[in-house]
Structure formats: structure tokens, C-alpha cells
C-alpha positions in Angstrom: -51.1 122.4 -95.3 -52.9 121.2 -98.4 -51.4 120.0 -101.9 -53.2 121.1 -105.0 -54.0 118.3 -107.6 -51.5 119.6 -110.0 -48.6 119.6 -107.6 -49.7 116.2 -106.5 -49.3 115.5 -110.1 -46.0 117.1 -110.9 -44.6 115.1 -107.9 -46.2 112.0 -109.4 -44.1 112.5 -112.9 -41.1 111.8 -111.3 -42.3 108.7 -109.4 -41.4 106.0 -112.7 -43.7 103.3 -113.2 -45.0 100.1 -115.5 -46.8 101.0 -118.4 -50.0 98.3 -118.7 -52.5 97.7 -121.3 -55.3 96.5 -118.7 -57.8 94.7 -120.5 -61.5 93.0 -119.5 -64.2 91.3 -121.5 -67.5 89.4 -120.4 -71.4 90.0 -120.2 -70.3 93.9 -120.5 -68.6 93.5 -123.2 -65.0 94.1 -124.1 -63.0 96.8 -123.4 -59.2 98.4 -121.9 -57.2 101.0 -121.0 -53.7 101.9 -120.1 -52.8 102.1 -116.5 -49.8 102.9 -114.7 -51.5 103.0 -111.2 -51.3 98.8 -110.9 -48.8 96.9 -108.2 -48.9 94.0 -106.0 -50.5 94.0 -102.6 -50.1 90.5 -101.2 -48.1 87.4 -102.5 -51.0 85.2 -100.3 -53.1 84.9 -102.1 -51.3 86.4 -105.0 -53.7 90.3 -105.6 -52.6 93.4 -107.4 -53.9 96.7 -107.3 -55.2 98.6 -110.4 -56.6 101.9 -110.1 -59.4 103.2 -112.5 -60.4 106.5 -113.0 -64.8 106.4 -112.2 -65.3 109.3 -115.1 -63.5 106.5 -117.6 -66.1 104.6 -120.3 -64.1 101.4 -118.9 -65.1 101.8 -115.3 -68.4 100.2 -115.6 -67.6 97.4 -117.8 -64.4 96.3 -115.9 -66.5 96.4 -112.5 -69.7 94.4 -114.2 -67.2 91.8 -115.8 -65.5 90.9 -112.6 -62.5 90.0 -114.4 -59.5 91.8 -115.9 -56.3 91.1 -117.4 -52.7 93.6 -116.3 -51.1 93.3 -119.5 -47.2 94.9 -119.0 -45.6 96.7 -122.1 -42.7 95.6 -123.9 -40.1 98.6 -124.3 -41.1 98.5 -128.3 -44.8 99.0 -127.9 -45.1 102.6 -126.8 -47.7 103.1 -129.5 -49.9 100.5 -127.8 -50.1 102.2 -124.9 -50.8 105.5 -126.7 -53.9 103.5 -128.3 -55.0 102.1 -125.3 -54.7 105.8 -123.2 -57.5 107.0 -126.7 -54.6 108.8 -128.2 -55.5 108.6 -131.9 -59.6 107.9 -131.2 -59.6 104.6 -132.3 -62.7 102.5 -131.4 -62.5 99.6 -128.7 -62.4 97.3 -131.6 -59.5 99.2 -133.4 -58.0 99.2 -130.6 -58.0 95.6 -129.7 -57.1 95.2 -133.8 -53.7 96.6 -132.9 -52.0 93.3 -131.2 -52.3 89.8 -131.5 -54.5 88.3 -128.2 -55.3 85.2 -126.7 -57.3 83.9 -123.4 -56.3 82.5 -120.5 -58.7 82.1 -117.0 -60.8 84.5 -116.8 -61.4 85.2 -120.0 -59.8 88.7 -120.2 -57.8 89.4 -123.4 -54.0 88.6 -123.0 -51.8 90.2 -125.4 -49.6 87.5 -127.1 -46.4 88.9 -127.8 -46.3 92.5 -126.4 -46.4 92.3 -123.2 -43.3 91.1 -120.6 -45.8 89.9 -118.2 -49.3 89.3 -117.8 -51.3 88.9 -115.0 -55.1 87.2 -115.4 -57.2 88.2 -112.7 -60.5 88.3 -110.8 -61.6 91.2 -109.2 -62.4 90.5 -105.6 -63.1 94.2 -103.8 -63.4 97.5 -105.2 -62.9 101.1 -103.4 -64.1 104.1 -104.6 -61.4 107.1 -103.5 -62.3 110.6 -104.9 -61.7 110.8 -108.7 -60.6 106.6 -109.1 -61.8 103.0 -108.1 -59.4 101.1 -106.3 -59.7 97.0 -107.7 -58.1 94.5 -105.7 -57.7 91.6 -108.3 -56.6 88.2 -107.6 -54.4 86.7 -110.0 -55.6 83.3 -111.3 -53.0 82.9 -114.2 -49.3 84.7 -115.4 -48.5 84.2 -118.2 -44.3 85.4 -118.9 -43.4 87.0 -122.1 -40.1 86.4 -124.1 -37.2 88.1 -122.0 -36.3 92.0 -123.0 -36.9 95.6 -121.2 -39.6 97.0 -120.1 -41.7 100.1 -120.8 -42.1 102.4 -118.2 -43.6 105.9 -117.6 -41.3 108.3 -116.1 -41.7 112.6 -116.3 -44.7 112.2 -119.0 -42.9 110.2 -121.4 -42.2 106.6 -122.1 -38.7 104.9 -121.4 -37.4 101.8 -121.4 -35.8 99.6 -118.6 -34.4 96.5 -118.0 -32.8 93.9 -120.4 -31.9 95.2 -123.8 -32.3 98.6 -122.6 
């Protein structure tokens, strides 16, 4: 038997999942993307999994900085996370122009008010599997938004979950 890429991704649709705005910055520079590929993989110490397409501009910088930052949508920023997948061609720096940051750890950007959740963290392994990188990130800071749903992606389209919903 063998599954084709696009039924592999029309199965995917239907699998719901966070919307982030993953962000890194150091001697590479600074850069992000949006990523719905991230969750946890142990609580000991605390390490989530974000996966990174290698073809993406971003792939590079994240791996050379060593640090990034999973940055969790609010329900109400949808257009954030359109900016951050390059809908609308905007520059890294008009990107990053579109929200409010601050630091916390590592050094990654963490969006101030935008995000539910955000998780500051080191990278500590990296596998490449076929078209993505696999980074195992440790998380050395959290930092908890204000209450209120979530954003996730769900049949090629934003929804909202959660509180407030």
C-alpha cells in the first residue's frame, strides 16, 4: 500500500491543531514562521516538538540561533498568522512590525499580547525527515497570556476554541 502526499494531506485537514507564530532571533538574525506541526514530547525536562519545513528561508536561521520562541494565537489574530505563513509578502521586519514583542530567556521574540501561551526555548536535537526538520526544544521560560480561546487550524481554515469561543 502506499499513500500519496496529497491524501496524506487531505487526511491531515481534518486532524485540528494550534496555530503558532514560532519566532527566533540571534547571531543569524531574526526571523518566524507559522507552525501548526509543534506539541509536547516530555514534561521531564519540559521539550516540545516543532517541525520546519528544510526548503523554508527560516530553517537555517532557527537551526544556527539555537533558540526559538512557540508563540500560540489568540482566536482574534488570524491575520497574524496569515503574516507569519508570507501571505501578503511582507518582509521579516514588517512582519515582526505587526505585534507588540518582548524577550524573555533565550532571547527569542515573545509576542506580548497575542498569544494564549508562549513557550521560550532552546533547541537541543534536530532530525531531518524527508521534506521537514524535526527540533526538539526545551522550554526554559512560559510565559501565560490573558485567558480567552484559542486559534486553531482545522480543514484549511482558522477557528476558534476554547473560552470565549
Amino acid at each position: 500500500m502506499h499513500v500519496t502526499s496529497p491524501e496524506f494531506r487531505d487526511a491531515m485537514a481534518r486532524l485540528g491543531a494550534a496555530v503558532n507564530v514560532v519566532t527566533t532571533d540571534g547571531v543569524a538574525g531574526r526571523g518566524g514562521f507559522t507552525a501548526s506541526a509543534v506539541c509536547s514530547v516530555t514534561d521531564d525536562p519540559p521539550t516540545l516538538l516543532v517541525c520546519l519545513n528544510r526548503a523554508s528561508r527560516n530553517n537555517a536561521m532557527v537551526k544556527a540561533n539555537g533558540v526559538l520562541c512557540v508563540n500560540t494565537l489568540g482566536a482574534g489574530h488570524r491575520a497574524l498568522g496569515d503574516v507569519f505563513a508570507g501571505r501578503g509578502g511582507l518582509s521579516p521586519e514588517e512582519r515582526f512590525a505587526q505585534a507588540s514583542w518582548t524577550r524573555l530567556a533565550t532571547g527569542a521574540p515573545v509576542l506580548e499580547a497575542a498569544a494564549v501561551v508562549s513557550f521560550d526555548c532552546v533547541i537541543v536535537d534536530v532530525v531531518e525527515k524527508g521534506t521537514h526538520s524535526v527540533l526538539f526544544a526545551e522550554v526554559a521560560a512560559i510565559r501565560q497570556g490573558a485567558p480567552g480561546a484559542a486559534l486553531i487550524w482545522y480543514a484549511r481554515d482558522y477557528h476558534p476554541v476554547g473560552e470565549d469561543a
